[in-house]
C-alpha positions in Angstrom: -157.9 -190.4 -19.2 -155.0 -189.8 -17.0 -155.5 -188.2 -13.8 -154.9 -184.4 -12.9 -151.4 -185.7 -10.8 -150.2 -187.2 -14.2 -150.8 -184.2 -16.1 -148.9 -182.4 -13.7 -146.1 -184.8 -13.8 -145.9 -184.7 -17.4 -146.1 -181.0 -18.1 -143.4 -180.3 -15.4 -140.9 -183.0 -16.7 -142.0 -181.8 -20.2 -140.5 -178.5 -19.7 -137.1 -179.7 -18.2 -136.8 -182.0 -20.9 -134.0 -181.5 -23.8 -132.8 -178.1 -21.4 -129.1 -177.2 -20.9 -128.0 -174.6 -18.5 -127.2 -171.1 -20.5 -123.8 -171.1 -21.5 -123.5 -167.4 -20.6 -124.5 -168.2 -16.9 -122.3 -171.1 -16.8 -119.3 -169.9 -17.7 -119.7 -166.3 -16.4 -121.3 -166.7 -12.9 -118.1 -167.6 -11.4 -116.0 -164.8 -13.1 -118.7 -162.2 -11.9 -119.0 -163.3 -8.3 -114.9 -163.2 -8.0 -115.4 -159.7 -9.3 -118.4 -158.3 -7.2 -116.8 -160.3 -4.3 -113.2 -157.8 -4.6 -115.5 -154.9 -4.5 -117.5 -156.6 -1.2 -114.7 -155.1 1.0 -114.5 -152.0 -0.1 -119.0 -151.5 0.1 -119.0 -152.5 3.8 -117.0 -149.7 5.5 -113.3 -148.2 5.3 -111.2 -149.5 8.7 -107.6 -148.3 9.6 -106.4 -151.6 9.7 -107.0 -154.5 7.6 -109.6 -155.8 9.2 -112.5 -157.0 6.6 -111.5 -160.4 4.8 -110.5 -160.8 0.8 -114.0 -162.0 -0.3 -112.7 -162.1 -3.7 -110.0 -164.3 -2.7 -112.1 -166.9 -0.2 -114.3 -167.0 -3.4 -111.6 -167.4 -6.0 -110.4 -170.6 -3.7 -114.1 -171.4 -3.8 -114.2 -171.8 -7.0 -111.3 -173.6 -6.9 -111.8 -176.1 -4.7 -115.6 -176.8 -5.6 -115.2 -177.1 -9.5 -111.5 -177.3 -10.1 -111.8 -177.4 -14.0 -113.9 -174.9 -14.4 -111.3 -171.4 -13.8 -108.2 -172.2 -15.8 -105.1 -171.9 -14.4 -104.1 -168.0 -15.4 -107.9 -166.9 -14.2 -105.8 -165.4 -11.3 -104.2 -163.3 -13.9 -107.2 -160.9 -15.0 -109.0 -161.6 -11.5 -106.3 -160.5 -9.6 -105.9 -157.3 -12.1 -109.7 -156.4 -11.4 -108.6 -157.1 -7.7 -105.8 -154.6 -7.4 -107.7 -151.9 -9.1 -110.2 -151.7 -6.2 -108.7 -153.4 -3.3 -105.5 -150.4 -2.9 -103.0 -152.9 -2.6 -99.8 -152.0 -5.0 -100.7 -152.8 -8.6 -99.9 -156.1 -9.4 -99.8 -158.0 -6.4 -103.2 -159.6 -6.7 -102.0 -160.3 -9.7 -98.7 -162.5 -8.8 -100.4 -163.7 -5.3 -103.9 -164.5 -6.7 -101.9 -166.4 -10.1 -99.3 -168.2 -7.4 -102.2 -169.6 -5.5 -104.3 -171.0 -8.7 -101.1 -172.7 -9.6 -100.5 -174.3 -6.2 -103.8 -175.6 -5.8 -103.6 -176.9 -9.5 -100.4 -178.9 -7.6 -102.1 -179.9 -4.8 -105.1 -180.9 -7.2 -102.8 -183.2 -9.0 -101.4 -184.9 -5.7 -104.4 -185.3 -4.0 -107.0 -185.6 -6.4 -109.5 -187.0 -3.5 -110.3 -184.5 -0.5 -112.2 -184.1 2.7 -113.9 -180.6 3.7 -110.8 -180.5 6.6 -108.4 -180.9 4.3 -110.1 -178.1 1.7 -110.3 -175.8 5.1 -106.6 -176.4 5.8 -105.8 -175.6 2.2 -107.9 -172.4 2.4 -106.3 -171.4 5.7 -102.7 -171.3 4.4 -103.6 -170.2 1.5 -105.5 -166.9 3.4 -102.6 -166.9 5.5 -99.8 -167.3 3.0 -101.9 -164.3 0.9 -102.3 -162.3 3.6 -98.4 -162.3 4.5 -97.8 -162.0 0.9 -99.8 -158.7 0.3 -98.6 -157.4 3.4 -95.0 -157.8 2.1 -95.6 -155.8 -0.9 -97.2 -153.3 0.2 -94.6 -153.1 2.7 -91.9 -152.9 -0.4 -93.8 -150.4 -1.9 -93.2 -147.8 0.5 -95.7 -148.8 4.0 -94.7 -150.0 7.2 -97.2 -152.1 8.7 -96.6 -155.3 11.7 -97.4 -158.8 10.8 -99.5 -157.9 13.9 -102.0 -156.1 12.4 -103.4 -158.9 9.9 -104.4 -161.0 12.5 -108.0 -160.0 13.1 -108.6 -160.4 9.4 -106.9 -163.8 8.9 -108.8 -165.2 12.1 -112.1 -163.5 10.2 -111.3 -165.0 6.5 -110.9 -168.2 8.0 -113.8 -168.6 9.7 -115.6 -166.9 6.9 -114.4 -169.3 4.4 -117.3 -172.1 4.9 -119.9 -169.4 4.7 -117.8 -168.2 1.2 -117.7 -171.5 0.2 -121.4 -172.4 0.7 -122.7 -169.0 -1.3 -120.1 -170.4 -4.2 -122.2 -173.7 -3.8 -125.8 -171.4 -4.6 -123.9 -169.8 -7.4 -123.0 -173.2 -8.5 -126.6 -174.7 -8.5 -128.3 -171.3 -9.8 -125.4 -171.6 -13.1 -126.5 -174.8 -14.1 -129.8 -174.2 -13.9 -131.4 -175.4 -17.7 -133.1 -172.5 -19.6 -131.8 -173.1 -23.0 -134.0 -175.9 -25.4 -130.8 -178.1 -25.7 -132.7 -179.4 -28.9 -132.2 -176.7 -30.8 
């Protein structure tokens, strides 16, 4: 007779057995949590000034950086779309900034296929900066008339919030691949 700690042991690893994550929560947990993170910004409080960081950006570079297969390239295409309606930036310029930053780090990927966590942070910091600058230009072109001043709070604030970001993406991660699905079937 086996004992009451084998049972255990065998009914637990009997039900993780032959399980594979569901294919709708792995492939659509990251597209959803770029989405609900582009409407974060716009649920916490209306400012003046740019002040609150692109959460849907910090987790679209996430996603990036943490499983760089899994968005394709032109994710930032569609992303970016959903981005612009809700963020009240000019309509398409998550669109060209969010697609221009998928491609670079798809460069970077291929150059430096190895990282460390500074090197991801430095990536993510010009990459905040360089969209930050980037949607502040078109706005600007499309009719406002803002100083490079003002994004500075919200730079120094997307920065810093970028390991937090990156950490949630990391839950997300686990929580996808969790098996539910009989893989035998």
């Amino acid at each position: 007779m086996p004992s009451r700690l084998a049972k255990i042991v065998q009914n637990r690893s009997r039900r993780r057995i032959n399980r594979a994550p569901s294919p709708l929560l792995a492939r659509g947990v990251p597209w959803l949590s770029v989405m609900l993170a582009s409407l974060l910004p716009a649920w916490l409080f209306l400012a003046s000034a740019p002040y609150v960081p692109p959460f849907g950006f910090l987790t679209l570079l996430a996603w990036r950086q943490l499983r760089p297969g899994l968005l394709p390239v032109w994710a930032g295409l569609p992303l970016g779309f959903f981005d612009d309606l809700y963020s009240g930036q000019p309509m398409g310029s998550a669109i060209l900034l969010w697609s221009a930053a998928m491609i670079v780090i798809d460069l970077i990927e291929l150059r430096f296929p190895w990282r460390s966590f500074a090197l991801e942070w430095l990536l993510a910091t010009a990459m905040i900066v360089a969209h930050a600058l980037g949607a502040l230009g078109l706005a600007n072109a499309a009719g406002g008339s803002a100083p490079v001043s003002v994004l500075a709070p919200q730079i120094i604030l997307a920065v810093l919030f970028y390991p937090f970001v990156g950490r949630i993406v990391a839950a997300l991660d686990r929580f996808r691949l969790i098996p539910f699905v009989d893989a035998s079937r």
